[in-house]
C-alpha angles and dihedrals in degrees: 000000000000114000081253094052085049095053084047094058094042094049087053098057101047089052089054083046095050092042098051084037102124111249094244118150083218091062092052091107096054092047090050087053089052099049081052098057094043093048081050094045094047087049089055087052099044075046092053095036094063102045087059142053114256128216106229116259110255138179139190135223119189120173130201119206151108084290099062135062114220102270100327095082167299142262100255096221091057097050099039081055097039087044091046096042088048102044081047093059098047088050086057102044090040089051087051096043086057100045118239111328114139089184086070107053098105091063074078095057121104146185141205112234099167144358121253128238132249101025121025119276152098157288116233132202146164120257116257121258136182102263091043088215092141101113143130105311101032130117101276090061101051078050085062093043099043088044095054085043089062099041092056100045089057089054113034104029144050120278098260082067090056094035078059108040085056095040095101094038133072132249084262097052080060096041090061088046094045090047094057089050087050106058084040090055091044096051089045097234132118141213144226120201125213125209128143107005084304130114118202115186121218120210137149090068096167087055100049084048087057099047092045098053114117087229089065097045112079121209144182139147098243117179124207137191117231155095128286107242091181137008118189106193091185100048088028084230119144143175129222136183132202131193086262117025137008124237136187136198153128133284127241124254099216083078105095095188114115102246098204080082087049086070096052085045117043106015114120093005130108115256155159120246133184123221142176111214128205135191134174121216111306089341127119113273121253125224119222114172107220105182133032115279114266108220114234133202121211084242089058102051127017089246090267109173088190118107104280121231 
């Protein structure tokens, strides 16, 4: 493996740690090491990065189905609208992943520059831009990544896994991704994706159509009176405790505050959050806050611990 492959891994494995870590407030201090390895880790790579030439990131789609003819070739109207639908859904999930910067929306554009072998398919890149920055661990790859995560979670596992792998994105975002899984399951072909040197086939494309309908993702802004037991600026994780039950959860990325000062502020302290819950199917909810805590004095609220109207 090269020194960059290795920080990459590295990276990646912090980032899984960090992820399956239990959301205990006594394991604030180890949360908070590891956020610091992996935001040295990532400046060794911007460091390496910049000192050698880079191959652009590349991935591959390839479909089976009654469209397409081994590796000879494809009905043109069926690939023109899988390869939109797809491409669709990795703009939405990589604009969400960002945060909102509509300046970088072209990092999401691609191009196809060959076919792949084997069944038919092709082969995927970034435009090109003037500062030529889109390689291997840039937004648009984490979009891939992030997309085929989701894909695979609605069809492969229950529905807490998919309740988790939507939780940071809207009900458009899903929409796109739904939507993909959709035209693949009514024209009765799959998929396989291609990144890294990996292929991950998607399949149950019926299922994954079912778990991502709107009408099977329950949603509602809930607000609840507590105190935080945990805040994690750089994973935008957090804790919070009521009179009467504990939640976790992420924060959204559409708050702009730096959240290093939210611990100086509001730790310890009662107050008021906002949070849009979803829940798929018969999953666990998930917690997103979505406004900045609203701090609360014992002579303001009769100390509920209950959802507020």
């Amino acid at each position: 493996m090269t020194e960059r492959e290795i920080l990459m891994t590295r990276i990646s494995h912090e980032k899984r740690v960090l992820k399956t870590m239990p959301s205990f407030s006594w394991l604030e201090l180890d949360r908070a090491g590891i956020e610091r390895e992996i935001e040295q880790l990532e400046e060794c790579l911007k460091k390496l990065e910049a000192q050698e030439p880079l191959e652009p990131f590349r991935a591959t789609i390839a479909f089976n189905g009654p469209q397409v003819q081994s590796n000879r070739g494809i009905q043109v109207d069926f690939a023109t609208t899988a390869l939109s639908r797809y491409t669709g859904a990795i703009k939405a999930v990589g604009k969400e992943l960002g945060g909102i910067q509509r300046d970088r929306a072209k990092q999401f554009d691609m191009q196809v520059t060959n076919v792949s072998k084997g069944s038919f398919g092709f082969v995927l890149e970034p435009m090109p831009t003037e500062q030529q920055t889109l390689y291997n661990d840039t937004l648009l790859s984490q979009a891939i990544e992030k997309t085929n995560e989701i894909l695979l979670a609605s069809a492969e596992k229950d529905d807490d896994a998919v309740t988790e792998a939507i939780s940071d994105f809207s009900d458009a975002t899903i929409s796109t991704i739904h939507g993909f899984a959709k035209f693949l399951s009514e024209n009765e072909s799959t998929c396989y994706i291609g990144i890294r040197n990996r292929k991950v086939p998607i399949s149950g494309l019926d299922i994954i159509e079912k778990r991502l309908d709107i009408k099977n993702i329950e949603e509602k802004t809930e607000k609840f009176l507590g105190n935080f037991e945990g805040i994690l600026p750089h994973s935008r994780k957090f804790e919070f405790r009521t009179e009467e039950f504990s939640i976790d959860g992420n924060i959204s990325n559409k708050i702009e505050e730096n959240l290093t000062k939210w611990m100086e502020a509001f730790f310890g302290k009662k107050v008021q959050i906002e949070v849009f819950t979803r829940q798929v199917g018969s999953g666990k909810k998930s917690y997103t806050i979505i406004a900045v805590p609203q701090m609360r004095t014992t002579s303001e609220d009769e100390c509920s611990s209950a959802p507020l109207s």
